[in-house]
C-alpha positions as CSV (number, residue, x, y, z in Angstrom):
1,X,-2.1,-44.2,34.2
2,X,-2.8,-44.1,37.7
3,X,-6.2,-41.8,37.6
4,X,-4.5,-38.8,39.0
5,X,-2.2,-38.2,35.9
6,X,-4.3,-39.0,33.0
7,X,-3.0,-39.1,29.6
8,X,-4.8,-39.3,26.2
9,X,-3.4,-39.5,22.3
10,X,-5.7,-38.2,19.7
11,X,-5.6,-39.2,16.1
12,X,-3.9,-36.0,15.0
13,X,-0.9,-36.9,17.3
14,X,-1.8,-34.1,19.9
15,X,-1.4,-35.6,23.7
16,X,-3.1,-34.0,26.6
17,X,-2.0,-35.0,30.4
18,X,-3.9,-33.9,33.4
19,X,-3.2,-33.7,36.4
20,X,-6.7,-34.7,38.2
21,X,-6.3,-34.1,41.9
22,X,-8.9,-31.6,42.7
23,X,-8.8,-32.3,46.5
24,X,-5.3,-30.5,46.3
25,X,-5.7,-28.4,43.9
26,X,-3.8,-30.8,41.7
27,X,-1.1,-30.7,43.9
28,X,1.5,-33.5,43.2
29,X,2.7,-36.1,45.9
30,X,5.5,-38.5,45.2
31,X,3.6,-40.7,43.3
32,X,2.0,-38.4,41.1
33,X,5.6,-36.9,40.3
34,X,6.8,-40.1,39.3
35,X,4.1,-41.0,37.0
36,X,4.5,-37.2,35.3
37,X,7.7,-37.4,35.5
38,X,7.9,-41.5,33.5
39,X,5.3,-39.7,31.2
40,X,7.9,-37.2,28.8
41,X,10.2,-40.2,28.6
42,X,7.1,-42.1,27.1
43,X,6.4,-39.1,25.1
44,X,10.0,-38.7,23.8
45,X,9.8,-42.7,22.5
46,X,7.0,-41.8,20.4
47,X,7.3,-40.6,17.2
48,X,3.8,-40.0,16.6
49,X,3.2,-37.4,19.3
50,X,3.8,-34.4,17.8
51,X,2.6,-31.6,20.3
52,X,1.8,-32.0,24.2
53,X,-0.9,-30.3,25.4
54,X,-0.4,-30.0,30.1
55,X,-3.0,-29.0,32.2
56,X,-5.0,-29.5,35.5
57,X,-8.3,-30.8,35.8
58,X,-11.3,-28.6,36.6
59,X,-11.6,-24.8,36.3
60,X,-9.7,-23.7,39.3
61,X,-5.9,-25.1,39.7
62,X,-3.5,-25.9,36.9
63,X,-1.4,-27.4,40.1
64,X,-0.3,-25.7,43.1
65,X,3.1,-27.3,43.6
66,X,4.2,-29.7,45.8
67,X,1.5,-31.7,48.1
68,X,2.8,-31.0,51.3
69,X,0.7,-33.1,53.2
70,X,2.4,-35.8,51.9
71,X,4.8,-38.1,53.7
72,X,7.2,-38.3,50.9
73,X,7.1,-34.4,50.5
74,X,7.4,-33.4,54.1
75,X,11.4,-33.3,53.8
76,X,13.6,-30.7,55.4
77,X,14.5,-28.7,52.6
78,X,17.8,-29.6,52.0
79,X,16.4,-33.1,51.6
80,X,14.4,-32.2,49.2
81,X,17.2,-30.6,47.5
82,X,19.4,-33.4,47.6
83,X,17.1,-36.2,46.6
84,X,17.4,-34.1,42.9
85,X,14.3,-34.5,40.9
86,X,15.4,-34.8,37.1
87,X,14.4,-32.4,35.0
88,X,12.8,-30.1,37.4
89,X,9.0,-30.1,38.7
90,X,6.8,-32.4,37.5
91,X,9.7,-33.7,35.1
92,X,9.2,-30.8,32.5
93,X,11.0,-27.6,33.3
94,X,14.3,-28.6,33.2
95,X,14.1,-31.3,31.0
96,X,16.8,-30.9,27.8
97,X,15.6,-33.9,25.7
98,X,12.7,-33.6,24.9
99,X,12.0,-31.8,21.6
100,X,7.9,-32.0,20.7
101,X,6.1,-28.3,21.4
102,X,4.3,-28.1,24.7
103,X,1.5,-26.4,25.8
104,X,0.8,-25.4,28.8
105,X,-2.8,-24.9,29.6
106,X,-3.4,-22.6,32.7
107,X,-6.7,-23.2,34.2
108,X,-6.3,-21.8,37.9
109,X,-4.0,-21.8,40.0
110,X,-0.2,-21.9,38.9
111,X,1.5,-22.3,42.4
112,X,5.3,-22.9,43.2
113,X,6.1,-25.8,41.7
114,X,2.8,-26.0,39.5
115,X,4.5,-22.4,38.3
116,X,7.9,-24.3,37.2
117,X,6.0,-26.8,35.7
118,X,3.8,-24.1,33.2
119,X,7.1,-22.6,32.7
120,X,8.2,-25.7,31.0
121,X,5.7,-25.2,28.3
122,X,7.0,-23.3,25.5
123,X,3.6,-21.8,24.7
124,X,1.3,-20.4,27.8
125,X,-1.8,-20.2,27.8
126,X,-4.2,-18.7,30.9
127,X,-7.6,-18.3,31.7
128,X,-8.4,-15.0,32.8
129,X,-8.9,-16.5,36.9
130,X,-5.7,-17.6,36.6
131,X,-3.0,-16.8,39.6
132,X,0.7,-17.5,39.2
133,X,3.6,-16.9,41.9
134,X,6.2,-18.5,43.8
135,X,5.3,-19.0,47.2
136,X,8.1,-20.7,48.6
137,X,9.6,-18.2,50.5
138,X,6.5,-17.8,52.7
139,X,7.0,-21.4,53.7
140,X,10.4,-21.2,54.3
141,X,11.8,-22.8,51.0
142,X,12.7,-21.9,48.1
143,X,11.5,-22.2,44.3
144,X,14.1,-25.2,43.8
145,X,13.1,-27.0,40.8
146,X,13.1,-24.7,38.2
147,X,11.6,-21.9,39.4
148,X,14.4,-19.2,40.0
149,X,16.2,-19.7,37.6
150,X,13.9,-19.7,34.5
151,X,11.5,-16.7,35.8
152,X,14.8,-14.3,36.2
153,X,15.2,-15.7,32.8
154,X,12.1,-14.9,31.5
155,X,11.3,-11.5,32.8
156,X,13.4,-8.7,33.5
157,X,15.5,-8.5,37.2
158,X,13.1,-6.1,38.9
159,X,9.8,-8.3,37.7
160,X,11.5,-11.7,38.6
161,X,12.7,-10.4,41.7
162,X,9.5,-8.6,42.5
163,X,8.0,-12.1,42.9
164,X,10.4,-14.6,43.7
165,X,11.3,-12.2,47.0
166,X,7.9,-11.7,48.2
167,X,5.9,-14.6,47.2
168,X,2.9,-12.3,45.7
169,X,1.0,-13.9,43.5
170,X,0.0,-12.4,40.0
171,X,-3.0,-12.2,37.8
172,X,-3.1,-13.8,34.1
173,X,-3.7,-10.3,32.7
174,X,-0.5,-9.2,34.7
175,X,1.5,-12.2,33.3
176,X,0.3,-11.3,29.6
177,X,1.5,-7.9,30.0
178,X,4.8,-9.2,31.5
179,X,5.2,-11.0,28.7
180,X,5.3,-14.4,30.7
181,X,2.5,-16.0,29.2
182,X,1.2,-15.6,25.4
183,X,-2.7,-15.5,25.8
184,X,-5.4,-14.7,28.3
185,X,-9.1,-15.5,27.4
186,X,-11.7,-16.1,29.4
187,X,-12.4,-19.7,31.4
188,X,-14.7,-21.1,29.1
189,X,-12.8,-19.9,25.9
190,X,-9.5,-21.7,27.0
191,X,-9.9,-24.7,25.0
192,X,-10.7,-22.8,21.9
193,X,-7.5,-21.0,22.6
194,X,-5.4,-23.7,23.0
195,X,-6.8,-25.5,20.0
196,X,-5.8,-22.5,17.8
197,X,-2.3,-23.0,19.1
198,X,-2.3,-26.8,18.5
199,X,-4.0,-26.6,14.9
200,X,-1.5,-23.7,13.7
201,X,1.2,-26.5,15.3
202,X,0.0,-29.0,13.5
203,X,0.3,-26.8,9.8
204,X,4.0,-27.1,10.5
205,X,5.9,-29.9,9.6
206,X,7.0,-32.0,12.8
207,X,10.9,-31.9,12.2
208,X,10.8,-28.5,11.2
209,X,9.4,-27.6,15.5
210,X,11.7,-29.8,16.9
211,X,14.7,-28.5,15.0
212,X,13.4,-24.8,16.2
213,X,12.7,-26.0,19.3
214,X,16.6,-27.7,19.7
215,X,18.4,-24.4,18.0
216,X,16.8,-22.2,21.0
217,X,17.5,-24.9,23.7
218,X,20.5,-26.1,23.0
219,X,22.3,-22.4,21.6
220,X,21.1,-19.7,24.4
221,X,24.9,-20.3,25.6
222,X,26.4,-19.4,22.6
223,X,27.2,-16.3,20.7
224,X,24.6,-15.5,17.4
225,X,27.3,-16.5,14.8
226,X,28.0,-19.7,17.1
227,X,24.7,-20.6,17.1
228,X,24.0,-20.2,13.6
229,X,26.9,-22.8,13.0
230,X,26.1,-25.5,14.9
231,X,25.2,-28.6,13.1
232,X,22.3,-30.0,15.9
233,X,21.1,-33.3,15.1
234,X,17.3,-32.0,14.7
235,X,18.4,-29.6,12.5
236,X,19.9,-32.0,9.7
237,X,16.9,-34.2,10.1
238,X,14.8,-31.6,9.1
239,X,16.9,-30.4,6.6
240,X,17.1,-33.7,5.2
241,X,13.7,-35.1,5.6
242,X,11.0,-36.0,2.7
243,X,8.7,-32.8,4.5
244,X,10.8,-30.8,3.1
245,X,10.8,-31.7,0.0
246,X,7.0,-32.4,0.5
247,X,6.3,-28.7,2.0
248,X,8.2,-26.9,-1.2
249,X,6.3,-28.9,-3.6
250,X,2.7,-28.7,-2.0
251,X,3.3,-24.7,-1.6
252,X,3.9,-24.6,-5.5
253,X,0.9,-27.1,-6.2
254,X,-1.5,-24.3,-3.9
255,X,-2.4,-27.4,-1.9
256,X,-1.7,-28.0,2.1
257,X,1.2,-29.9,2.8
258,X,1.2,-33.6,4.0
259,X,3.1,-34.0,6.2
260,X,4.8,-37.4,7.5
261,X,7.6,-36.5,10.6
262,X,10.2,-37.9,8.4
């Protein structure tokens, strides 16, 4: 890694990336996007991650969007646009492969694009001097790479709208009790908060998250009974997989399960 997105594997199979460009509130340039963006494909290669933990360095940005003082950023906006960036801001947002749990771990500042890219996570989780928003439209753009679409997704019309067509920013407390993010705590309890979430990840078997994690991905189209049917790859391989057999038995036996991702 280059310095600026820094990634690290523990034992358990829990990887963290951070963004670490504190000069710019861990805004991302070109480069930076790249390297995030190369970084899920690594992470969908390896079998032994099993949960992603995405964050920004230091205690006041998680990342506030693009770094506009970049050459490569400072595009017309339909440039911008048309260049396409795969899988939305940062890589994450949009993204339809990749099938490990993510967490996103809000420190600061959630800005424009650094907003998409929290929204990629499928668990939130903010420090209390947290600020999320869309601020876009205040520059004369608009919330391109993920943005739009998944907040009117995730909160009701009026709430989405409410932000997206103003550019106000929001508090951590406000996006708890939109439902938008699933825990606030205080700065210097965040990491105890996000290890809760990553150890009660880690009591599930691997197979069994990314089958969940494909059935609501890859069936929000589809009618319930549809849904239901559908024979998704994940969900055989967990179905079929020696955890499962391994998780029945060691629930019987009164002992935690071992679990092996296959």
């Amino acid at each position: 890694m280059s310095g600026e997105i820094c990634y690290h594997l523990d034992s358990r199979g829990v990887a963290t990336i951070t963004i670490d460009r504190p000069a710019v509130r861990n805004a991302l340039d070109e480069a930076s996007h790249r390297e995030l963006s190369a970084l899920w494909d690594r992470i969908e290669a390896d079998a032994s991650v099993r949960v992603v933990v995405v964050t920004g360095a230091g205690d006041r940005a998680f990342c506030a969007g693009a770094d506009v003082s970049d050459a490569g950023i400072g595009k017309t906006g339909l440039e911008y646009w048309s260049d396409g960036r795969p899988g939305g801001f940062g890589g994450l947002p949009l993204r339809r492969t990749l099938d490990v749990p993510v967490i996103s771990r809000i420190n600061g500042y959630a800005l424009g694009g650094g907003l998409e890219l929290a929204l990629g996570g499928d668990i939130l989780v903010a420090a209390e001097n947290a600020s999320l928003g869309f601020t876009e439209p205040r520059l004369g753009r608009v919330p391109l790479e993920g943005g739009a679409v998944l907040l009117a997704r995730r909160l009701p019309h009026h709430l989405a709208m409410g932000m997206l067509m103003t550019g106000r920013k929001i508090t951590a407390r406000q996006a708890y009790e939109w439902h938008l993010v699933n825990e606030v705590v205080p700065g210097d309890e965040l990491d105890a908060a996000v290890e809760r979430w990553v150890s009660d990840m880690l009591a599930c078997a691997p197979l069994s998250l990314k089958a969940i994690k494909s059935i609501v991905r890859d069936t929000a189209h589809l009618p319930p009974e549809q849904a239901q049917a559908l024979r998704l790859p994940a969900l055989v391989a967990a179905l079929n997989s020696k955890d499962q057999d391994e998780g029945v038995r060691a629930f019987a036996e009164k002992r935690a399960p071992q679990w092996e991702g296959r």
